[in-house]
N, C-alpha and C positions, 0 to 999 in steps of 0.2 A: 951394472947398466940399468938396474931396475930404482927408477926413482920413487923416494916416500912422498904421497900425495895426501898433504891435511886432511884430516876425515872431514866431512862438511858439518856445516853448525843444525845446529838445532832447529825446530821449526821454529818453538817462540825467539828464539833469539831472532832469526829471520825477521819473526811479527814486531818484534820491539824495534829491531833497526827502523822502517819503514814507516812507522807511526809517532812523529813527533810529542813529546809531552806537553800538553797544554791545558788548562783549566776551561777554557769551555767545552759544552757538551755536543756543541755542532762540528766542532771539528775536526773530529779521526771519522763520522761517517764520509765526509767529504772528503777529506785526504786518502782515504778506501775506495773513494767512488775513481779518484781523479789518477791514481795506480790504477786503477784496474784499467783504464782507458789509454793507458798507455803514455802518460804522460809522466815530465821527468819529473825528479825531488822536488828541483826547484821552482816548476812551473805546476807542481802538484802545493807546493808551499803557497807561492801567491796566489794559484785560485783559490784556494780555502782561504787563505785569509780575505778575498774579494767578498765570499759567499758571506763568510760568519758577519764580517763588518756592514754588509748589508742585509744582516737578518733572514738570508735565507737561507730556509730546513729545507730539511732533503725531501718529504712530502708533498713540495711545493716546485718539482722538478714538472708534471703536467705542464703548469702555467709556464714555464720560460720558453721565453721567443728568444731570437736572434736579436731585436733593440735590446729589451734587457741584458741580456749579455754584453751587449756594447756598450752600453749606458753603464754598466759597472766598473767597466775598464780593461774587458778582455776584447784586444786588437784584433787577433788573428782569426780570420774567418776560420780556416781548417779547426781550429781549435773551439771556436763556436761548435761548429755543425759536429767536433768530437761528441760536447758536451750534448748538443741537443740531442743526441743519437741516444742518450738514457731515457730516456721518454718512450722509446721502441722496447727499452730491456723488457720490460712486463714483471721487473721485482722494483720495488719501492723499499728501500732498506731504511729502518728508522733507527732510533741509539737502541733500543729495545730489544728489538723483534725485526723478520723481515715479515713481510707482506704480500705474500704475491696478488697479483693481478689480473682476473680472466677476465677477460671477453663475458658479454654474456650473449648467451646463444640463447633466445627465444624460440621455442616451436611454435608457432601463430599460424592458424590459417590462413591464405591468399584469397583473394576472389580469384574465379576461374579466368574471368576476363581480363584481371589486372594483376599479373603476377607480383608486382612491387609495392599491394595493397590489400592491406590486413580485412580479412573478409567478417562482416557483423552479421549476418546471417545469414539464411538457408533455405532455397527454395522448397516452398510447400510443395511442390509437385516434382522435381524431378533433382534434389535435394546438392544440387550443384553449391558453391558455397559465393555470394555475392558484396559485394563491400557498399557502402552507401550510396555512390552514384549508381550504382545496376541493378540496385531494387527496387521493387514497384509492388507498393500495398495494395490492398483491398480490404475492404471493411467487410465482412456481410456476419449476420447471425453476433452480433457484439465479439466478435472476435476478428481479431487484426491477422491477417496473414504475409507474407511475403512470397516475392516471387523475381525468378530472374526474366532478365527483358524476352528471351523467348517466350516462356510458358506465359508469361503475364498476356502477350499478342495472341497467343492461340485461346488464352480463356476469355479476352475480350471478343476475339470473332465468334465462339462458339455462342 
């Protein structure tokens, strides 16, 4: 009752199925790109060849719009917006190497006043941190001071 079940294959042989042979060098990252997205042989076959015949590396995944996609000959919106969706992965696969991708996170001060505005300096008196519209200089003794708009009114009235 008990059936013999093929042992499964191998990985590389896996990797060899899935990877057409071809002489150029653009070609199996794109055919890797377009498997992993879920698309079939054959429609993993004609995008890459769309790509490579149009000169475009995998590098240059940023720059695609939805016209270029069109413009090259891929019809199917869903299929577009698959392909645009590598642009979100945040790894850049080149023949080489892969690449990953951060963000870069700045720590930058704010001004107090404008939280969405990189603060350039720092009140002389009550050391709040101001961006270039909320500052307000003074000259005296050959030295330049700053100041934010409150303190700046309170040292002109005094």
């Amino acid at each position: 009752m008990s059936e013999s079940y093929p042992s499964p294959p191998a990985y590389d042989e896996i990797n060899r199925t899935f990877i057409p042979e071809n002489s150029d060098p653009n070609w199996q990252p794109w055919y890797r790109k377009f498997i992993a997205l879920k698309f079939t042989e054959q429609e993993a076959n004609e995008y890459t060849r769309l790509f490579v015949i149009n000169q475009i590396v995998i590098n240059m995944i940023p720059e695609l719009t939805d016209a270029i996609l069109q413009s090259i000959g891929i019809d199917k919106a869903g299929h577009r917006i698959r392909i645009l969706r590598l642009q979100n992965k945040g790894i850049i696969s080149t023949s080489a190497r892969s690449v990953k991708v951060i963000p870069q996170v700045v720590n930058t001060p704010r001004c107090a006043c404008h939280r969405n505005i990189v603060a350039n300096e720092k009140c002389s008196r009550c050391k709040r941190l101001v961006c270039l519209n909320c500052r307000r200089e003074k000259i005296s003794d050959n030295s330049r001071r700053y100041y934010c708009q409150e303190c700046y009114d309170e040292c002109t009235i005094l």
